[in-house]
N, C-alpha and C positions, 0 to 999 in steps of 0.2 A: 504494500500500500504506500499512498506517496505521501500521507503523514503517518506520521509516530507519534507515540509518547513522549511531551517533554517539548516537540516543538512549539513555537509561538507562532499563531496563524490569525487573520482579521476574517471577521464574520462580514460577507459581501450581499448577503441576502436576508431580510426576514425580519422581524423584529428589534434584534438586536442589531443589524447592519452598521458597521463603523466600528463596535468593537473590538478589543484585541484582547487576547488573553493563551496561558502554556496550554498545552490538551494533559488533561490528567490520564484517559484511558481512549484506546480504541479498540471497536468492536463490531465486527459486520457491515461495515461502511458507513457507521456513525463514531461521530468524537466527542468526548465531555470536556468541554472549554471552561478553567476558572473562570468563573463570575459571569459567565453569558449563558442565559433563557433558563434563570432561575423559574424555579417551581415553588409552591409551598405543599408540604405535604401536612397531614395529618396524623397526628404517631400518637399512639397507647402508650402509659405507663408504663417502661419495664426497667429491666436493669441497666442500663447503659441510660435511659434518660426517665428520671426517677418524675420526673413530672409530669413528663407527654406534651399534650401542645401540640402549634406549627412549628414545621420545620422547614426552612430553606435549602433546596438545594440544587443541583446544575441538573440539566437533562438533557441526553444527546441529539447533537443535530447532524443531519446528514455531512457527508465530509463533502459532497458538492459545493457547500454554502461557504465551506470554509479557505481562503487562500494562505500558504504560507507565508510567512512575513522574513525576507532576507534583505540584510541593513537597513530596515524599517520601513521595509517598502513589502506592497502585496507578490509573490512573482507564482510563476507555474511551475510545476516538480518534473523533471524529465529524469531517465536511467539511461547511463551509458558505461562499458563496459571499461575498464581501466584495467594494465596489464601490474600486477603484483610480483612479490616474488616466489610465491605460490602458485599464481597461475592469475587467469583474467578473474577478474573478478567486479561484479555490478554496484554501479552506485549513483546514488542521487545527486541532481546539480541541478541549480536555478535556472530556470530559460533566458531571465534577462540579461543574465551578467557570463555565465556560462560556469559560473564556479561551482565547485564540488559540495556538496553539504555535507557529506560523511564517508 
């Protein structure tokens, strides 16, 4: 997938459009972005939150919506294959600038 965990990407669509935040997890073609298209949920009493209540928390949005953000700019993820000392091996790099991400 052409994001990961951990990167910084700008939401380009949908509600929260504009902003930016790390993706904490990804999963089946959606990402949960800190602090973007917060929910409130409803939670029972138990051990871990002894009061219950709302609770806030992030919900995933499809990775379409989302672009990676490199030198603080939005860009597209392309793979191209770089020779190692292993052998070839695939890696990620920005469309705009041509640089390798990982």
């Amino acid at each position: 997938m052409k994001i990961k965990k951990n990167d910084t990407v700008k939401v380009i669509t949908g509600k929260d459009k504009g902003k930016e935040g790390k993706v904490i997890a990804v999963t089946d073609g959606k990402v949960l972005v800190e602090g973007v298209n917060m929910i409130s949920k409803h939670s029972k009493a138990n051990q871990n939150n002894p009061k219950g209540g709302i609770i806030h928390q992030e919900a995933p949005i499809d990775v379409s919506n989302v672009m990676y953000l490199h030198k603080g700019k939005p860009t597209r993820v392309g793979f191209k294959t770089v020779e190692s000392k292993k052998g070839p091996k695939k890696v990620r790099f920005a469309k705009t600038t041509g640089d390798v991400i990982d």
